[in-house]
N, C-alpha and C positions, 0 to 999 in steps of 0.2 A: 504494500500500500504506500508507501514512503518511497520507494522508490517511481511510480505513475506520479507520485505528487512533484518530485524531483522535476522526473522530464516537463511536465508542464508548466510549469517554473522558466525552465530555459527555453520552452518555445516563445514564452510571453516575451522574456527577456531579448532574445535576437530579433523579434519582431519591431525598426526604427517605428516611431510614430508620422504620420503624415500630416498632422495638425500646423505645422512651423508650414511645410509646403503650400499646406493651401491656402495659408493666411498672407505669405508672401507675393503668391499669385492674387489674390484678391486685392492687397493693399496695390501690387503695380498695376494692376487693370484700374482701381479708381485714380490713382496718382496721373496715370498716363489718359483718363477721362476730365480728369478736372484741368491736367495741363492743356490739352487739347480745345476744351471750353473759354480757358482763361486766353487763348493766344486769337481765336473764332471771335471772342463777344470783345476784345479791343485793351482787354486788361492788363495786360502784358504788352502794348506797344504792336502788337500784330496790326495788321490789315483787318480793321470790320469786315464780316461777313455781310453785310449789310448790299443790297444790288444796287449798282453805278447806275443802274436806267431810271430810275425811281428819282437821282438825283438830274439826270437829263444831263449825263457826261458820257453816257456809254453812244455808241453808235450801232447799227445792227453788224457790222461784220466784226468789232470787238465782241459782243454778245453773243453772235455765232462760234468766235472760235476761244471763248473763254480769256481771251487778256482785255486787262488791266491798264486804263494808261496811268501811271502816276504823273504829280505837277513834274516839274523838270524846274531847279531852279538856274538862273543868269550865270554864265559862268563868270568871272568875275573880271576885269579886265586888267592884263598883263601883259606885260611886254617882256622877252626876252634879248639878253645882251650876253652876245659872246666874246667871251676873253680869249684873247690871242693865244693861241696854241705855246706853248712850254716846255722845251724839254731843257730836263734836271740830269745831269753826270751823276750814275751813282760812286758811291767808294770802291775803293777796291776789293773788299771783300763779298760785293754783290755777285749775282749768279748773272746778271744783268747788267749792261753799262750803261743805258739809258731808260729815262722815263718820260716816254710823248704822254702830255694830260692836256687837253682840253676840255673847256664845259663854255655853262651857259649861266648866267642870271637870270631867274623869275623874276621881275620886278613888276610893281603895282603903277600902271599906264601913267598916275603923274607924276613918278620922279624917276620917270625913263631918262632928261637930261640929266639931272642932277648925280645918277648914277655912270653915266655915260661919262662925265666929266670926272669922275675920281677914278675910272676902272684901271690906270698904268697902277695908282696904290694900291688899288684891288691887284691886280695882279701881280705886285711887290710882295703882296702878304703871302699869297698861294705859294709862289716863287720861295720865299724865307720858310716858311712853313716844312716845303715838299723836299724843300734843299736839307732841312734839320732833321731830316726823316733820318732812322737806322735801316737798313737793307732789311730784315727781317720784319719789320714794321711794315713795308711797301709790298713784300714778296708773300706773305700769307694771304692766303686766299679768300679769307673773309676778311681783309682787311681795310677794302675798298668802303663799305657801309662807315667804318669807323673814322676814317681819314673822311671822307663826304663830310661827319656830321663835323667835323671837329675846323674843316677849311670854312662851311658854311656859319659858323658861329663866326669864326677871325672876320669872315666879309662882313656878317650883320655888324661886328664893332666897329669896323672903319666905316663903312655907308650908315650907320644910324639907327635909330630905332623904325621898325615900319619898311624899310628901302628895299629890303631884298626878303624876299618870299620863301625861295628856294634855291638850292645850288644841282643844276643838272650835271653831271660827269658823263663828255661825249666820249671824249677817250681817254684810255688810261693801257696803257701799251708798256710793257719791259721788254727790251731789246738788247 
């Protein structure tokens, strides 16, 4: 008798429960109904579901094939200025003995002269900058994002607060 009580014992026991399973499935199916709801009714910054015809923005061949126009905002008005191409001697321990760089200025369309007119200093700074560089500094391969951010700060300080927008890099060549 003690022993039939035994084995049944251990069937209970190797039997896992499913309780944890089912409740984890239940809580993702309302998580993933409530996120779903909240992103539909505009609560989270989504697109209302709400129909563009109603609003007399839709047109019928939007409406036929399901898009959406969103506004489109002005793109903003800039003017680019390119600085004369550059090349920098590297040291002697580069793998490389030169460095062709040119870019571009983004500038905000009314202080296109006034940028125009400082760009030999602007390109003194890039020039002092590129020239202080270590070979290994230049030569790593993500290294191009870090020098970008660090030449376009030098430019915002000599052009001013406002004047430069952006620093595009057209090329950047080791030779």
């Amino acid at each position: 008798m003690t022993d039939a009580t035994a084995d049944g014992q251990e069937a209970e026991e190797k039997k896992p429960s499913k309780l944890p399973l089912i409740i984890g499935v239940v809580l993702a199916l309302a998580g993933g109904g409530g996120g779903f709801y909240a992103v539909q009714s505009g609560l989270l910054g989504g697109a209302p579901a709400a129909n563009h015809a109603e609003d007399g923005h839709a047109d019928a061949a939007s409406a036929d094939d399901g898009e959406v126009e969103l506004p489109t905002e002005a793109l903003p008005k800039v003017a680019f200025i390119e600085v004369p191409q550059l090349t920098i001697s590297l040291g002697p321990n580069s793998n490389a003995r030169h460095l062709r760089f040119r870019a571009s200025l983004e500038v905000p369309q009314q202080y296109t002269a006034e940028v125009e007119g400082i760009l030999p200093r602007i390109q003194d700074v890039l020039n002092s900058y590129l020239r202080a560089l270590e070979p290994r500094d230049i030569e790593d391969p993500g290294s191009l994002v870090r020098l970008r951010g660090q030449m376009l700060r030098r430019v915002k300080l000599v052009a001013g607060e406002g004047r430069v927008r952006d620093l595009l890099v057209l090329e950047f060549v080791l030779n």
